[in-house]
Steps between C-alpha positions, in 0.01 A plus 500: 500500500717191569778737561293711763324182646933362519565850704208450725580150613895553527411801710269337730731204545770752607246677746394178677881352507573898656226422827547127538876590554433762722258304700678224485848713622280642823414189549723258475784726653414416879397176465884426294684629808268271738556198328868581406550569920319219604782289296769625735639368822471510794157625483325470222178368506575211185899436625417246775882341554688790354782665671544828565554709144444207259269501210311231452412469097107364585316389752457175257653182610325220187507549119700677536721464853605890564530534792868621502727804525682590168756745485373686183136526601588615837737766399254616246260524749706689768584727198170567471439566879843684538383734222188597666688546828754768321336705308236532790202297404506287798771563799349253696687268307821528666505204764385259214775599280759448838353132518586455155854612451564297821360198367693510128829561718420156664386319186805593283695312760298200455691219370279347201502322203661765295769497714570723838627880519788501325438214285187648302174438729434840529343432148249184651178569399280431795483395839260383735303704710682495812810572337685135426596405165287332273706228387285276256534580120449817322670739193744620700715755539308793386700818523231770440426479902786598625473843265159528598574491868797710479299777263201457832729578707745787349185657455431494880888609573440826283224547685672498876851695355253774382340464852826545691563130558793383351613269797208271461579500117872418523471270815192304445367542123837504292608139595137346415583788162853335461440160453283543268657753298794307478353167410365676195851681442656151448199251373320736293630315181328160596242306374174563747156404471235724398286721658263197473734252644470267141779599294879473604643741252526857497262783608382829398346576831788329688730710282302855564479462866839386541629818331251719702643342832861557433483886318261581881704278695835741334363821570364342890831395585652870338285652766576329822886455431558120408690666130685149492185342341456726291714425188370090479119642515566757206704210307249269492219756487674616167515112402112465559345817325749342198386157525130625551517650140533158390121403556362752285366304165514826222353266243169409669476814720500319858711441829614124499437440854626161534791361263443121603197294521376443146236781521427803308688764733161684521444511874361714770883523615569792310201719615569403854882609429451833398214584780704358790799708308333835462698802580277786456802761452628278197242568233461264192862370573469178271870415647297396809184432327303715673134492506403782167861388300405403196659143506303431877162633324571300206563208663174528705283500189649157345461355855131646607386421105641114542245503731194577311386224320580221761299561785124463454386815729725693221300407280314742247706794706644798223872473403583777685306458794617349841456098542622264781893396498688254647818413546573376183316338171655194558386418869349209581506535909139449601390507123641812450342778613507834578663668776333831682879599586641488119159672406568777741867542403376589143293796641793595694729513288264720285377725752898539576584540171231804551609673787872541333338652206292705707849647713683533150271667346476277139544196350711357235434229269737303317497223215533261799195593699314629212256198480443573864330852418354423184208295722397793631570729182517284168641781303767632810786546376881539612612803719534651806102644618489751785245586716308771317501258240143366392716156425612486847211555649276231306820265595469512833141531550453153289819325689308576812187397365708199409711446863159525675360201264699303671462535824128481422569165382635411835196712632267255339654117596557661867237314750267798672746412795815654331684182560737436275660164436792450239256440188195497316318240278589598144169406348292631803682676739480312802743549728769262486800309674660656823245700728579871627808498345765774675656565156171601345357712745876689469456525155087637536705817801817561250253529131269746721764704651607494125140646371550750787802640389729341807778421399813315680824721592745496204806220497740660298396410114537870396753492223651148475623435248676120336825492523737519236714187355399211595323347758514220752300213372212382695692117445631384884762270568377108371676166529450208391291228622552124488135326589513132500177264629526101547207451296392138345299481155385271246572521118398775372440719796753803582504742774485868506498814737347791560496766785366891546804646294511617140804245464282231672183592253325653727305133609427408155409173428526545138828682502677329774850386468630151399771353715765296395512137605819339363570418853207311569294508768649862570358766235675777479498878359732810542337827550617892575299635759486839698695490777391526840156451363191253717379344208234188484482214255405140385555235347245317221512227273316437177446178352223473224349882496435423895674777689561369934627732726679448825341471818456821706631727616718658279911481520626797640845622426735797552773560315800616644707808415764354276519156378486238331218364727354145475178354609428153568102332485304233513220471256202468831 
């Protein structure tokens, strides 16, 4: 009886996850692409003060202040839009995409904080809306938009050269293509911060992309003639699949999506990797962790399960069944909470996982990704299932059960309006933080195109392989760093430092560094830092257990190419 009565309820938890999904999908599809257009200038109805082409992140401008354009959200966004405009969904799009591609051309020749266009500010985070540089402090450089841009874009070129328009690809969209590409051809092996903008280390997603960018931007620049690029891309496209091996943690079964920071490595990162990494001609490639590999489904398990007994609306929710995730366990930005867009790439990733099994015809399942399966089939066992096979079919039919779980969950903390703002309360759901957030309502278009079988045009994943011998390291150029402040104390009372790299502590209090003072007043310490890095830091002193910080703002720094480099302060 318990058994049947079990059945009964699993079944009927399936059934209503099945029709909220697929009212929620028919719903929430038009009202996405209205609130993801109405982001957009010129004319958008939410982008008051936004030029032509640029993306603002939310109409928010208090707790929190986003009312920027950042390079990664827009060209995820315009990736989303330019896939809708070639493959047919929406050719009305064209003009929009124009605006956009005109306005990155101008922005990457903004002179900014990270430096100007050949000295590394095509990897600045975010500008203001009318296109000037933001110049007050922020974790800077971060070198996944420039691969996101250039992967937008490429997209678009293939698009025109299949179209008979290879003039407006080699005059006007390779040079925007170029820079790019050839930033990450020759900084690829720097520190960046995360796809969060926290951590100054390295990055899974940064890593992923970057590859992606350089193995399309190869075969682009094949096709229209400019062969002299061609060599660097595949280089350092060999280095990254190499050095994008090293995140994988075989012990505990997961992607280590950030190496710096203190923090688990369990992040939304590396679901967000392999979705905005899909190539639906490469199957189960785990070289390129795509979607169904078994490392990539692995990986999603430990980070959707670290999820499930720290949020109170997860509470009392079956092991295997779908719960609200966030970025990552550790998170303490606005409490913590759940995000709608790191919810939704879970379902995507699963319902792409799906339609490559579909295509194939079967599924494999190895020791890796064999926890994976066994919450759908506790006594599943290795092999390769096919599609008359009962296995396969009970597979798939509870991993869709499963992908649609979650974007009921989004379904049920999503106002009647459809609005969707960056997060939701984690013990009730309320929505949360930034307001009609462009980056959401992308991620609510690309996870339904997903459960409708759309998928993006392939990049060129098919068959990679790593390369043999060894591999670049991911370690840039450093040099050292001589930081000295004039700095009076009493007896007993030393000061320290701390900044937003791993070598700084990541603004630690508790770990911060102690400086020298044997030539009092002046404390010093000696450092190695990245070069050519922004980087942000402080001074502190401690006297008694009583940690004092320096006034704001923060220093800011950058270090130059080669050094030794010294820096001179006054405790203020």
């Amino acid at each position: 009886m318990r058994s049947t009565l079990l059945s009964v309820l699993f079944y009927g938890a399936t059934a209503l996850a099945i029709s909220t999904a697929d009212s929620y999908a028919a719903k929430e599809w038009p009202i996405a692409k209205a609130g993801l257009l109405a982001n957009i200038g010129p004319f958008g109805s939410k982008s008051s003060g936004a030029k032509a082409g640029l993306v603002i992140a939310s109409p928010s401008t208090v707790n929190p202040n986003y009312l920027f354009t950042w390079t990664r959200d827009s060209a995820l966004v315009f990736k989303t839009i330019i896939d809708q405009f070639t493959s047919g969904q929406d050719r009305t799009l064209r003009p929009l995409i124009d605006f956009y591609l005109t306005a990155q051309a101008k922005l990457q020749q903004v002179p900014n904080p990270s430096g100007n266009v050949t000295t590394g500010g095509i990897a600045e985070p975010k500008f203001n809306i009318d296109g000037t540089a933001f110049t007050e402090p922020w974790g800077r450089p971060q070198r996944d938009g420039p691969a996101l841009r250039a992967t937008a874009i490429i997209t678009y070129a293939n698009w025109l050269l299949d179209n008979s328009n290879k003039t407006f690809v080699t005059s006007t969209l390779w040079p925007v293509i170029k820079l790019d590409l050839d930033y990450i051809m020759n900084r690829w092996n720097q520190s960046t911060f995360d796809l969060w903008e926290e951590v100054s280390s390295s990055s899974f997603f940064t890593t992923a992309v970057q590859h992606r960018a350089l193995r399309q931007g190869s075969i682009l620049a094949k096709r229209i003639g400019q062969t002299s690029a061609v060599a660097g891309y595949d280089t350092q496209a060999g280095n990254l699949v190499c050095f994008l091996q090293s995140y994988w943690n075989p012990s505990e079964g997961f992607i280590t999506s950030n190496t710096g920071g203190g923090r688990s490595g369990k992040d939304a990162n590396s679901a967000l990797a392999s979705i905005h990494t899909f190539d639906p001609t490469a199957g189960c490639d785990a070289t390129t962790f795509q979607p169904c590999s078994d490392k990539a489904l692995s990986s999603l398990k430990v980070y959707v399960d670290s999820f499930r007994s720290i949020y109170g609306i997860n509470s009392g929710i079956a092991a295997n069944a779908a719960v609200a995730t966030g970025r990552y366990p550790e998170d303490v930005y606005f409490n913590g909470n759940p995000w709608y867009l790191t919810t939704a790439g879970v379902a995507e990733q699963l319902y792409d996982s799906l339609i490559v099994w579909e295509r194939q015809g079967s599924l494999t399942i190895t020791n890796t990704s064999l926890p994976f399966f066994k919450q759908f089939a506790p006594s599943v066992k290795t092999g390769t299932y096919g599609l008359i096979s009962p296995t396969f079919y009970v597979l798939t039919s509870a991993i869709k059960n499963f992908a649609d779980g979650f974007l009921a969950i989004n379904a049920k903390y999503t106002p009647t309006n459809g609005s969707l703002s960056e997060q939701f309360d984690r013990n009730i759901g309320m929505p949360l933080s930034a307001q009609d957030l462009t980056w959401s309502y992308a991620s609510a278009l690309t996870v339904i195109n997903a459960r409708n079988g759309i998928t993006p045009a392939s990049w060129g994943a098919r068959g990679l392989t790593v390369p043999s011998g060894a591999c670049q390291s991911n370690i840039g150029p450093t040099l050292q760093v001589a930081f000295n402040v004039n700095a009076t104390t009493q007896l007993g009372e030393n000061i320290y430092i701390t900044g937003n790299l791993d070598v700084l502590q990541n603004w630690s209090p508790d770990n911060a560094l102690l400086l020298n003072a044997t030539n009092y007043p002046i404390w010093s310490i000696a450092l190695t830092l990245p070069a050519d890095t922004v980087f942000e830091y402080k001074y502190i002193r401690k006297f008694n257990g009583v940690v004092t910080w320096e006034s704001d703002p923060n220093n800011a720094q950058t270090t130059p190419g080669s050094g030794p480099y010294v820096i001179n302060d006054t405790w203020r």
